[in-house]
C-alpha positions as CSV (number, residue, x, y, z in Angstrom):
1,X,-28.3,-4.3,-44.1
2,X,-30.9,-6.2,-42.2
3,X,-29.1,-9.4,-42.8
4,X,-25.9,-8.3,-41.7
5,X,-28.0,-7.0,-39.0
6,X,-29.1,-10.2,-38.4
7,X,-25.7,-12.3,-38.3
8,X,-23.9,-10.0,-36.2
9,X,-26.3,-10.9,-33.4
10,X,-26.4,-14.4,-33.8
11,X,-22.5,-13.7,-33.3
12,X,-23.3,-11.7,-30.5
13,X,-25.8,-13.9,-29.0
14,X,-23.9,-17.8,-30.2
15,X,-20.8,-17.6,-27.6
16,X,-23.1,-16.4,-24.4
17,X,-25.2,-19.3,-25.6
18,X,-22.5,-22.1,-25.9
19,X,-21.0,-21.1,-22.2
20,X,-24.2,-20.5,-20.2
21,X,-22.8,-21.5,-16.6
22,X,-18.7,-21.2,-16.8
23,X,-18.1,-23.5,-14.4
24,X,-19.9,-26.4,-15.7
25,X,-18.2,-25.8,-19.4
26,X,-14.5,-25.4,-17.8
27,X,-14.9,-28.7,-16.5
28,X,-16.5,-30.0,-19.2
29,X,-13.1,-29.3,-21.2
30,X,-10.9,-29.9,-18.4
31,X,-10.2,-26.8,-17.1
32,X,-8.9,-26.3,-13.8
33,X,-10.2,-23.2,-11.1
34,X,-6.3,-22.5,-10.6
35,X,-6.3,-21.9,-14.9
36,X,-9.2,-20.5,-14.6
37,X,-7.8,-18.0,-12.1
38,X,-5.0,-17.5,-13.9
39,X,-7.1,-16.1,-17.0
40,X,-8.7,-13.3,-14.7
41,X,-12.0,-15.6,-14.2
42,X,-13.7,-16.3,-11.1
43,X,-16.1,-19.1,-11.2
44,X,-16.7,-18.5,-7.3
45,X,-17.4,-14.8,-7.7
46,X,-19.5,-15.0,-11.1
47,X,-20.3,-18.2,-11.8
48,X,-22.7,-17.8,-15.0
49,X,-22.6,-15.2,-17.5
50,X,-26.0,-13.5,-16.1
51,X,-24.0,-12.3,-13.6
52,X,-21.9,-9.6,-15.6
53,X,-23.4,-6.9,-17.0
54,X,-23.9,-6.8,-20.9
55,X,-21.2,-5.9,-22.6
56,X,-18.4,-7.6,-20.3
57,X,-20.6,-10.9,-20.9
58,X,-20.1,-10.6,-24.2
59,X,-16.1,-10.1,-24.0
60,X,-16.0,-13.0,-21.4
61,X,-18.3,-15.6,-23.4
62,X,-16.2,-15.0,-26.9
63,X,-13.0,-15.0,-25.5
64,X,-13.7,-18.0,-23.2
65,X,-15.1,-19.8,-26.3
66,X,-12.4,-19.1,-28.5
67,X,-9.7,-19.5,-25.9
68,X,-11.1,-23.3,-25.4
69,X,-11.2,-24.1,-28.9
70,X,-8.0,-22.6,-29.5
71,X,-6.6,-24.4,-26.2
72,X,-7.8,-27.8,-27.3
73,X,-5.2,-27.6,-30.0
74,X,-2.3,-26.2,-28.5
75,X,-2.9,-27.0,-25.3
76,X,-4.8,-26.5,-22.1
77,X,-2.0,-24.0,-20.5
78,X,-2.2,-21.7,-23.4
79,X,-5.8,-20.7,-22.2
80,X,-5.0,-17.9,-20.2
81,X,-3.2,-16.0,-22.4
82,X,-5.6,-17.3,-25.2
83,X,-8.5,-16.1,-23.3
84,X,-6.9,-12.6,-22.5
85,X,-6.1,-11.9,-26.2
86,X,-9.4,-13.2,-27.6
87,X,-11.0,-10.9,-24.4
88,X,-9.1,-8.0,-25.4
89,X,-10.4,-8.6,-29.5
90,X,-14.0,-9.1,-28.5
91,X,-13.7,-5.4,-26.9
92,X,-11.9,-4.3,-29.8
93,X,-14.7,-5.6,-32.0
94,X,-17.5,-4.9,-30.2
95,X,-16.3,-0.9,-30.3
96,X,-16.0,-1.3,-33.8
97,X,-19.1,-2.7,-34.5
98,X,-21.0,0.4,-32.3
99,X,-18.8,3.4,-33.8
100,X,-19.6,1.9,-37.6
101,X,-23.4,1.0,-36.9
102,X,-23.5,4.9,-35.4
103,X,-21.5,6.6,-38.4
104,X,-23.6,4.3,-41.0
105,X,-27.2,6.2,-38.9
106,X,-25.3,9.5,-39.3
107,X,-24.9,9.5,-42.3
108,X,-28.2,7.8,-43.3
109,X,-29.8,10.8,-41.6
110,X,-28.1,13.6,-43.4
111,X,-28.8,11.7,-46.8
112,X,-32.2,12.0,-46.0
């Protein structure tokens, strides 16, 4: 348990690492504001992750790193709609991961 523990933050913690300051890594992959705009993501308004509060930095840093890699291969106009979809998982998955770390403490506690 601890090392599952263990590798679910560093999946947690690994996309808000690799996209620090938006802006700089949009333009670093070629990324327009207008795209960027397009996928629901302000660079003027918020331009680094340590501007949204925890959880939506953790939908907005997976899905913006997934949406680039995934863009690189089929293309850069796919990113909003990558980005969206991959946003969307990240909240699924992140919901998931609480409810099943909060059953797997109930039940510990009644076993005990």
């Amino acid at each position: 348990m601890l090392t599952e523990g263990a590798v679910s933050s560093l999946a947690v913690l690994l996309p808000a690492a690799l996209v620090f300051d938006l802006g700089k890594a949009a333009s670093i992959f070629g990324l327009s504001s207008d795209l960027l705009l397009k996928a629901g993501i302000n660079v003027t308004a918020t331009p680094t992750l340590l501007g949204l509060d925890a959880a939506p930095r953790f939908y907005t840093a997976w899905g913006f790193t997934q949406a680039i890699a995934w863009s690189r291969i089929l293309g850069l106009q796919a990113f909003p709609s990558l980005y969206k979809g991959f946003y969307t998982f990240a909240a699924w998955a992140l919901t998931a991961f609480v409810v099943t770390t909060l059953d797997t403490a109930n039940t510990l506690h009644c076993m005990a």
